[in-house]
N, C-alpha and C positions, 0 to 999 in steps of 0.2 A: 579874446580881445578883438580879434578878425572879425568874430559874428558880431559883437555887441558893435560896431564901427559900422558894418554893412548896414545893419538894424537901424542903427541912427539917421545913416544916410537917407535909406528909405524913407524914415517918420519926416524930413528935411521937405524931401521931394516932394510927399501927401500932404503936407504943409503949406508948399509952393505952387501943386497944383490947386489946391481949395480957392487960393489966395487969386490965382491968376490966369488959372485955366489950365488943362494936360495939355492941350497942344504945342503950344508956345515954349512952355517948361522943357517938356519932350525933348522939344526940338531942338533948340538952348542948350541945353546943362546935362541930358542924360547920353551916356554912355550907350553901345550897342547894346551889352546884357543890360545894364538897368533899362534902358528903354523895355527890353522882353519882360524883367521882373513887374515890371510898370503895368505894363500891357497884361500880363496874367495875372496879377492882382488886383490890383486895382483899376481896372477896365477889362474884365474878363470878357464881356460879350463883342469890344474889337476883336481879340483876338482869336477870340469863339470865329467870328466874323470872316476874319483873316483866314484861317485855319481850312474854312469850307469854301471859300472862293478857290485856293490854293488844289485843295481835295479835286475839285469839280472842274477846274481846270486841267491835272492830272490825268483827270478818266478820260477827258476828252480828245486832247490835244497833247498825244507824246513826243510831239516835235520839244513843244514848250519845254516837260520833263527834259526831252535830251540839253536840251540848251541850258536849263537849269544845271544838270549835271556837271557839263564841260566848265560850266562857269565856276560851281562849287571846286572841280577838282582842278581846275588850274592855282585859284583864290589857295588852295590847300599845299598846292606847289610852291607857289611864293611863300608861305611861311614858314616853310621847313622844316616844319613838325617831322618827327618820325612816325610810322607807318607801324600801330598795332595789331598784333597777331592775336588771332583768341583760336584755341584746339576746339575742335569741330567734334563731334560722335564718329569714331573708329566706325567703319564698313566692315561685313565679311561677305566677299564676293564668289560670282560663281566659280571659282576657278580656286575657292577657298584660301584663297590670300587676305588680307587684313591691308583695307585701305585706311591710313593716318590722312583726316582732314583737318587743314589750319582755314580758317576765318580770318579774313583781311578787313579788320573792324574801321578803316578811314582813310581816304584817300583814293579809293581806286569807285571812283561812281560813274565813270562814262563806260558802255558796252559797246561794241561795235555791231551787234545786230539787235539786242534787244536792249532795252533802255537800261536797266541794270538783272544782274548787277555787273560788276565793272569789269572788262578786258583785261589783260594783263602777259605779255610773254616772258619767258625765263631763259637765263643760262649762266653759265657758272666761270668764275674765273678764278684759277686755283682751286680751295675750295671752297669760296664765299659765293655764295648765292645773289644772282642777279635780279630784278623784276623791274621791268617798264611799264607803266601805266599806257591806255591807247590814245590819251591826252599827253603824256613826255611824263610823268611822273619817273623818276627813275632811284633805285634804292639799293640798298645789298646788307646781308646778314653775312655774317660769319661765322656763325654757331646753329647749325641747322639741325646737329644729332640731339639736344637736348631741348631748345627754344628758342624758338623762331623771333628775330627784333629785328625788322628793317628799319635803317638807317637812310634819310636822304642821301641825294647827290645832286648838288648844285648843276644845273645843264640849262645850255643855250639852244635846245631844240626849239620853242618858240623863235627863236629866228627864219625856223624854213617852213614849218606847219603850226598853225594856232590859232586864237579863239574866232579871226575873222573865216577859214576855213571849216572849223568846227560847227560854227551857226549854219551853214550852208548846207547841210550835210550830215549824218549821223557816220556817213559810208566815208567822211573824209578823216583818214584818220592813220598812226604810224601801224604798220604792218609786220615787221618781226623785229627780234634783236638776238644779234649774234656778237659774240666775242671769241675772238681765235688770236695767239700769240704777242695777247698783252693789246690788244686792238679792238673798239668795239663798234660795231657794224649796226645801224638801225636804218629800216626802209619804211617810206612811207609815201603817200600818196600827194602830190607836189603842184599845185598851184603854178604850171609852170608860165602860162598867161591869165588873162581875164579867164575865169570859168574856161577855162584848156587845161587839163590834168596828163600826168604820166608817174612811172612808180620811182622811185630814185633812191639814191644811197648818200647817209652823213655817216661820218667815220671820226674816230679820235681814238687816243693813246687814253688807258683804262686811268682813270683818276676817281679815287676815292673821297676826293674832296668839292672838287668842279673841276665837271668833263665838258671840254670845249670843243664841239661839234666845228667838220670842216664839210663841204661838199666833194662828195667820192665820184659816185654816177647821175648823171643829168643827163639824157639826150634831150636833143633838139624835139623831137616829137612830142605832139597832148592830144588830145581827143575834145571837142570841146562837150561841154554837158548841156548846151541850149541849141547847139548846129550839129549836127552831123546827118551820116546818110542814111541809116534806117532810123533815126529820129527816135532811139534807146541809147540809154545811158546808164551805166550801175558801175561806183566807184567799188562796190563789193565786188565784183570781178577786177581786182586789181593783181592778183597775187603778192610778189615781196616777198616770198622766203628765201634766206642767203644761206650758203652750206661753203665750205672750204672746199675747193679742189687741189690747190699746191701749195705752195708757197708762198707767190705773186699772183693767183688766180681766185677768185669768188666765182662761186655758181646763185645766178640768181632768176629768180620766175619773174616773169610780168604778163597780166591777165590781158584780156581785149577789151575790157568795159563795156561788155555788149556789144561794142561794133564789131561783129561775130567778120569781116571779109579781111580786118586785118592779121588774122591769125593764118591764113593764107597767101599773105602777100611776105615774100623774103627778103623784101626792101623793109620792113617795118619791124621793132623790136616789139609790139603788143602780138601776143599770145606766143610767143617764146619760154626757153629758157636761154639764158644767155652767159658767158664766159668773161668776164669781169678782170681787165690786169690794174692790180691796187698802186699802182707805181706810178702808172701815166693815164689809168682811165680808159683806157681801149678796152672793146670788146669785140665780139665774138658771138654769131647764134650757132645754140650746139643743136635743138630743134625745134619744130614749129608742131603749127595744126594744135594749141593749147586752147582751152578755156579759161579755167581760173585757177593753175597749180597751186596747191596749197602745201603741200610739203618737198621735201627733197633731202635726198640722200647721197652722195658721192662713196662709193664701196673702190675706196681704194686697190682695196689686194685682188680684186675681179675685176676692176675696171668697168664697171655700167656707173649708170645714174636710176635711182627709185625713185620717181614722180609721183606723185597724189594731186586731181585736180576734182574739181566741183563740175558734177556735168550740168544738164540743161532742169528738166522734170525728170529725176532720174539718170541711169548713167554715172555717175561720180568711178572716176577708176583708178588704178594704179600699173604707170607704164614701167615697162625696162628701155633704159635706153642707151644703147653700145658708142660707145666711146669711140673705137674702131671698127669701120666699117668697110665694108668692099668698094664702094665706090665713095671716096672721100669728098665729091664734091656736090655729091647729094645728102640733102640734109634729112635725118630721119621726123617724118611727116608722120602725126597722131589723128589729124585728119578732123577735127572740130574746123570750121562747123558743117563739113560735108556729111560725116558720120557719126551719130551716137550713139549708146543701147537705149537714152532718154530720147524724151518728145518734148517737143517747145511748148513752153507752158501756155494751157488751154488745150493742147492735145490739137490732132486732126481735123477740124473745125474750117467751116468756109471761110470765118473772121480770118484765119491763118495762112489761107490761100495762099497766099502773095510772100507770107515768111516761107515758105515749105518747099515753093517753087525757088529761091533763092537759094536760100541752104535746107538740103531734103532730109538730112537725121536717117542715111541706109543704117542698116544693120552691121553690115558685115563692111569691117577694118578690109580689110585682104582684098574681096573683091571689088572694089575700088580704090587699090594702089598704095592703099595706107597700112600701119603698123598694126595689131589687136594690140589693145590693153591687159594684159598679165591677167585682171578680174574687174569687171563694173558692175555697180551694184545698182540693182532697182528694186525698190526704191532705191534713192539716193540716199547715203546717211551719214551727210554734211562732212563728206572725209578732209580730214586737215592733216598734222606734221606725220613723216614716219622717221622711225631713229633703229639703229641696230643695235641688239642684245648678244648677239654672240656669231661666232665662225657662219652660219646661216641660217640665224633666227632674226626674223624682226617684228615690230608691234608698229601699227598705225593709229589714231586716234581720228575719232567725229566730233561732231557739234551734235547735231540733230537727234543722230542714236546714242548720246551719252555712253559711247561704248568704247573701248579699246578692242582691235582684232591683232590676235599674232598668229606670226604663219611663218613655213617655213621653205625654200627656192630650192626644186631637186635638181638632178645635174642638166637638166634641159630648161631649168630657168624658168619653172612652173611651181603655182602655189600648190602648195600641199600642206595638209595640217591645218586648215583655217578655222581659228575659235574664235571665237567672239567674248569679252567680258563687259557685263556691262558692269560701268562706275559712278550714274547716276548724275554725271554733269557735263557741260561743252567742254571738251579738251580743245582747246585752239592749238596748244605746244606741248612738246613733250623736250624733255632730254634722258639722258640715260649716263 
């Protein structure tokens, strides 16, 4: 009955356009799909038309893509559709493990580095499964052991980040989500004046139905993206990874957006990590000399902190960082952008003169007063979250090398055991 009704409609429409013209009719009387049905039937070479402008436009100009994207996937937030899963082709990995892949068949189209496909962090509360799109999509399953069905969550993150931020920008965009003791934690990259950025935290009590976002962390500080003093800017050097440290305390990263001199200034919260109290907002820098942390770890029953941060061209490491230290009123200093095992991109070059003389990239942590990193890797390969697997094992995850590495810290707080797996795609987040 459905089809023969669509059917007729249609013969209506071809009736009405002969009669009057498609455009007019079109634009009048047809619906979005009927207009598409319209346009692929009976005016095939529009949409032919259409179809290649679109294409050619695409290959050219992936800004256009990204902005299409954010638009598609906000458009896809508002209507509250739920978020299909489709199983992927099972992996067997070097490590002879069996990776299970799910397909996120809708809603998740904006990337935060490459145009798709879509970004997305995880974490769990109880044991329903969390996921944030890098646009605010936000979703949860409950049934992860047999099949995967995200469910919306009405949220008011367009309030602090959104699509006038998103046009701006591919790099403007939310940066983790954490949920710890019924509370859920999302950081993102904050508009905090005209084109003036800084990384911040919205916070709310976990609602499965609408979660109503509050502001947690704001400083006064941004960096602006048209002024500043080396005249670079990259909101990807944002960091934003949150981790529990107590009760009333979050640990959190924030990058230096390029402006590589604030990461040594201990007046300033860019290239930190910093000590976050959830109660009243005060913080705390626990250390500097950062570039772009991208994971973190709090090892409670040892008391360090395990950092992962994005170095320069190469370089990318993983610090340890003591919680207690001998001189309490010195802050442990990693030394970006005095030292790195990377080289500023373009390398040694006269062009770079004037960078090199500013901030020189020595070798050596130690003999210039700074901390070494646990391991830096060169190449770089794109290292993001680490999480702990047991008493002194843990796994870190990349972007770039599509790989998970686990390894394990001997009684001198050195890696040992470093494997590599590779898993064939960007891991931005891990849990365990």
């Amino acid at each position: 009955m459905i089809k023969k009704y669509s059917s007729f409609v249609l013969i209506i429409l071809f009736v009405l356009i002969a009669l009057f013209g498609s455009k007019q009719i079109i634009k009048n009387f047809a619906s979005y799909e009927q207009k598409e049905l319209i346009k692929k039937y009976f005016l095939p070479y529009r949409k032919i038309a259409e179809q290649e402008r679109a294409i050619t436009k695409y290959s050219y100009d992936t800004n256009y893509l990204r902005g299409l994207n954010a638009r598609w996937e906000i458009g896809f937030k508002k209507s509250k559709k739920n978020i299909s899963i489709g199983k992927g082709k099972d992996l067997k990995l070097t490590n002879g493990k069996i990776l299970k892949k799910f397909i996120i068949a809708n809603g998740f189209y904006s990337g935060i580095w490459n145009p798709v496909p879509g970004t997305g962090f995880i974490d769990f509360h109880k044991d329903n499964l969390f996921v944030l799109s890098s646009r605010g999509i936000l979703a949860y399953s409950n049934n992860i052991e047999n099949e995967l069905s995200l469910r919306q969550i009405e949220n008011n993150i367009d309030e602090f980040i959104g699509i006038e931020q998103f046009n701006k920008s591919k790099k403007f965009s939310l940066k983790d989500l954490y949920i710890n003791q019924s509370k859920i934690y999302i950081s993102y990259t904050e508009e905090k004046d005209k084109d003036c950025w800084t990384t911040s935290i919205i916070f709310s009590e976990v609602n499965y139905v609408f979660t109503e976002f509050k502001k947690l962390f704001s400083n006064k500080e941004c960096i602006s993206s048209k002024n500043n003093r080396d005249g670079e800017f990259n909101a990807h050097q944002s960091g934003g990874r949150i981790v529990s440290y107590d009760d009333d305390h979050i640990l959190f990263s924030i990058g230096d957006y390029k402006e590589r001199y604030y990461a040594q200034d201990e007046s300033s919260i860019f290239g930190k990590i910093i000590r976050v109290n959830i109660n009243n907002s005060d913080y705390e820098i626990i250390s500097m000399g950062h570039r772009n942390p991208q994971g973190l770890l709090y090892d409670k029953e040892k008391n360090f902190i395990l950092e992962t941060e994005h170095g320069p061209m190469g370089g990318d490491e993983i610090n340890l960082i003591e919680i207690n230290t001998d001189n309490e009123n010195k802050l442990p200093n990693y030394g970006w952008p005095v030292v790195s095992a990377g080289e500023h991109y373009g390398g040694r070059t006269p062009k770079n003169k004037q960078l090199y003389d500013k901030y020189p990239l020595y070798k050596s942590h130690n003999q210039h007063g700074f901390i070494e990193p646990l391991i830096s890797f060169v190449p770089s390969i794109g290292i993001s979250e680490i999480v702990k697997i047991n008493e002194n094992k843990f796994v870190v995850s990349s972007l770039k090398d599509k790989s998970i590495y686990f390894f394990k810290l001997n009684d001198n707080k050195e890696i040992i055991n470093l494997e590599r797996v590779e898993v064939f795609e960007r891991i931005r987040d891990l849990k365990y």
